[in-house]
Phi, psi and omega in degrees: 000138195242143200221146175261000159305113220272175168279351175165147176229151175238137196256203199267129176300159199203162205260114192227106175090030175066013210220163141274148194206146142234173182263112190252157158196133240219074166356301190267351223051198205258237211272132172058044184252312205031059156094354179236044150204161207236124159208157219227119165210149166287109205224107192293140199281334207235090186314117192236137174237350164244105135189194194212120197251138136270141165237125206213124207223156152208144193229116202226132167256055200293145188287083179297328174273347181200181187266042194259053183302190195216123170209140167208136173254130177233176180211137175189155193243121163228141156159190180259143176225000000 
């Protein structure tokens, strides 16, 4: 199957957390997924190994072909300690 989806995108780092962070996401999902889950992190630009992030997040997938979005809101403690 040939997909015009790139393999991943990254956006412009940003000051997040006492940190530089971008956002990565990986379309197809990540190794040995094949296309069928989409996964999205928060990644620090600057190797940090003590910290601690919350996060309350929301993801929307909009549908080009029928009126079927997709939206889930999460909350979750991440970091390194």
């Amino acid at each position: 199957m040939v997909s015009i989806i790139s393999s991943s995108f990254f956006c412009v780092s940003f000051f997040f957390s006492s940190n530089f962070r971008k956002i990565m996401l990986y379309p197809n999902g990540g190794q040995n997924q094949e296309g069928k889950n989409i996964s999205l992190f928060l990644a620090s630009v600057i190797e940090d190994t003590n910290f601690r992030i919350y996060a309350e997040y929301k993801l929307c997938i909009k549908n080009q072909k029928n009126d079927k979005d997709l939206e889930r809101t999460s909350k979750l403690i991440y970091g390194f300690y």
